[in-house]
C-alpha positions in Angstrom: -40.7 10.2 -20.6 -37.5 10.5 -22.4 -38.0 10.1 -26.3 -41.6 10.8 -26.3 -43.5 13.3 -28.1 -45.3 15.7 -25.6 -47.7 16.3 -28.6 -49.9 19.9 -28.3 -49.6 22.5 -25.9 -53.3 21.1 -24.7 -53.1 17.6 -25.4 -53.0 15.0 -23.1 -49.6 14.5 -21.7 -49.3 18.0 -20.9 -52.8 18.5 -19.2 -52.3 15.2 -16.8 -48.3 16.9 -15.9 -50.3 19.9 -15.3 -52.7 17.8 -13.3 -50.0 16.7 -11.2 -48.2 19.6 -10.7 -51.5 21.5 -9.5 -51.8 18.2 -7.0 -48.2 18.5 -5.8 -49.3 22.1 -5.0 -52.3 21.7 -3.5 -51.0 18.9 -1.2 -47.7 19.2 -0.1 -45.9 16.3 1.5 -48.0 13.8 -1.1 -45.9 14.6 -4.3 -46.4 12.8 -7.6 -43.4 11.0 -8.4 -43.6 10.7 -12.8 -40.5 9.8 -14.3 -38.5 12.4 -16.5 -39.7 15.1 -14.8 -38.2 17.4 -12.4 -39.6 19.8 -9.7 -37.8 23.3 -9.2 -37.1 23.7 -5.7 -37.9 27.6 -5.8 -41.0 27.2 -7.1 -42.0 23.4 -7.6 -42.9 24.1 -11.2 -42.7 20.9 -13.1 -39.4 20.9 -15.7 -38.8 18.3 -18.4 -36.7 18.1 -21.4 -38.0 17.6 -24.4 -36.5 18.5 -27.9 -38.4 20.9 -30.1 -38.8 19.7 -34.2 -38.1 22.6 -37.0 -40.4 23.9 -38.5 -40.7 26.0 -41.8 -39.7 29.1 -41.2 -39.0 29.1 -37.6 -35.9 31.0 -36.4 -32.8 28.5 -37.0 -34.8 26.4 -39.3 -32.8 24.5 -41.8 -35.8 24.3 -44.0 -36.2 26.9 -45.8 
């Protein structure tokens, strides 16, 4: 997933890895395996990294 835009909060990228994640916790010991993404131990929440764009007016916003 690296370099890809995760597009809305409810678009489709982020409803499948919430699909997955609620299959990972619904049946463990049959994990999804999706690359870029990383499952917290504690809790097996699903982390990834993405980078977040500016946007006007948003708190360290360079456009002003």
């Amino acid at each position: 997933m690296p370099g890809e835009s995760t597009g809305a909060p409810d678009g489709p990228l982020l409803r499948y890895l919430r699909a997955l994640e609620a299959f990972d916790r619904a049946f463990p010991g049959f994990h999804s395996e999706a690359h870029g993404v990383t499952v917290a131990p504690e809790n097996g929440d699903y982390l990834i990294e993405c980078v977040r764009t500016a946007h006007e007016g948003a708190p360290g916003s360079a456009v002003q």
